[in-house]
C-alpha positions as CSV (number, residue, x, y, z in Angstrom):
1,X,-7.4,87.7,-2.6
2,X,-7.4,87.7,1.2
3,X,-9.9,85.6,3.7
4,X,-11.4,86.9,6.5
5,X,-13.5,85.6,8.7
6,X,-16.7,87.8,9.8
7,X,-15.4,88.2,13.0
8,X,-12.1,89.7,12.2
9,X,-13.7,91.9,9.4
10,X,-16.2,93.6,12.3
11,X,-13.0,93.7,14.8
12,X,-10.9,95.3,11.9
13,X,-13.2,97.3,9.6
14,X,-11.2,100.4,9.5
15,X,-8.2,98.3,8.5
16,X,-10.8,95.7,6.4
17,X,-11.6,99.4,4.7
18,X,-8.0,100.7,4.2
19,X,-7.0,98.0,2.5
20,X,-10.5,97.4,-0.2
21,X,-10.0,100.8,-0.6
22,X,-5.8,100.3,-2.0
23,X,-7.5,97.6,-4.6
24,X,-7.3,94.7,-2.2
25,X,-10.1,92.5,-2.5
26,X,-11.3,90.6,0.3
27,X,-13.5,87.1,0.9
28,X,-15.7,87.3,4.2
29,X,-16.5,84.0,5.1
30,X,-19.3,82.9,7.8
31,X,-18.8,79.6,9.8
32,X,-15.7,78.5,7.1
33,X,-17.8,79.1,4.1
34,X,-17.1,82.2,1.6
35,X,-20.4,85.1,1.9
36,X,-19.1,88.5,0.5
37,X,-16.2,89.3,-1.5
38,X,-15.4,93.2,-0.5
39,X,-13.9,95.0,-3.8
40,X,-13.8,98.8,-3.9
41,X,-16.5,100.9,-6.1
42,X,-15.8,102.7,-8.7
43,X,-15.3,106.2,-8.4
44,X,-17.8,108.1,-10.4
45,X,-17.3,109.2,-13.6
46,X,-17.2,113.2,-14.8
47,X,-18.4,113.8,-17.7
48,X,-17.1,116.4,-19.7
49,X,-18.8,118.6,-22.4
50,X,-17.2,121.1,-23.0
51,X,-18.9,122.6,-25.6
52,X,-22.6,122.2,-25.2
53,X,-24.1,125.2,-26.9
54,X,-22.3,123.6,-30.2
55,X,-23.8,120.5,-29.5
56,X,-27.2,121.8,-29.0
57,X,-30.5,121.1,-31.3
58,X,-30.8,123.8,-33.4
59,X,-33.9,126.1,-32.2
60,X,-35.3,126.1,-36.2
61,X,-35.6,129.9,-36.1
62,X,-38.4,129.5,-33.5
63,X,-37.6,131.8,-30.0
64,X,-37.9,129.6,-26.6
65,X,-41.1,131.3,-25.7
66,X,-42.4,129.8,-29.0
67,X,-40.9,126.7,-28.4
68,X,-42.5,126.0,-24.9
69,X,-45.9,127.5,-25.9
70,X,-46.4,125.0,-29.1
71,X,-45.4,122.2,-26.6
72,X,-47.6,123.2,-24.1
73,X,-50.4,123.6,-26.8
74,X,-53.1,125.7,-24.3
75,X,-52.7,122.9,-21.4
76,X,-51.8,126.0,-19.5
C-alpha cells in the first residue's frame, strides 16, 4: 500500500488515478494521520440469462390480457 499525503494526491490525481485504477491501493493522509484509503471499484457485473422465456412463470393457460385484467380487478 502507498502513502500519500493530501497534497500530493490533488497535485497528482491523474497519476493518483492511473495507478488505483492498475489495483494499487493508496492511503491519503491529512496533517501525518491516515483519512482515505483509495482502492478501485468494482466493475459492474453482467448478468447473463440467456434463456429467459424457459425460465419464465408459466401463464396457467390464462392469455396476458386476462392476466393484467384479474390483477387490475376494475381499478381501471
Amino acid at each position: 500500500m502507498k502513502i500519500i499525503s493530501v497534497r500530493e494526491m490533488k497535485a497528482q490525481w491523474s497519476e493518483v488515478e492511473r495507478q488505483v485504477r492498475n489495483g494499487e491501493v493508496i492511503e491519503v493522509h491529512n496533517r501525518g494521520k491516515p483519512t482515505v484509503r483509495l482502492v478501485a471499484a468494482d466493475p459492474r457485473k453482467v448478468l447473463v440469462w440467456d434463456d429467459h422465456v424457459a425460465t419464465a412463470i408459466p401463464a396457467k393457460g390464462k392469455s396476458a390480457e386476462d392476466t393484467v385484467a384479474a390483477d387490475r380487478e376494475g381499478r381501471w
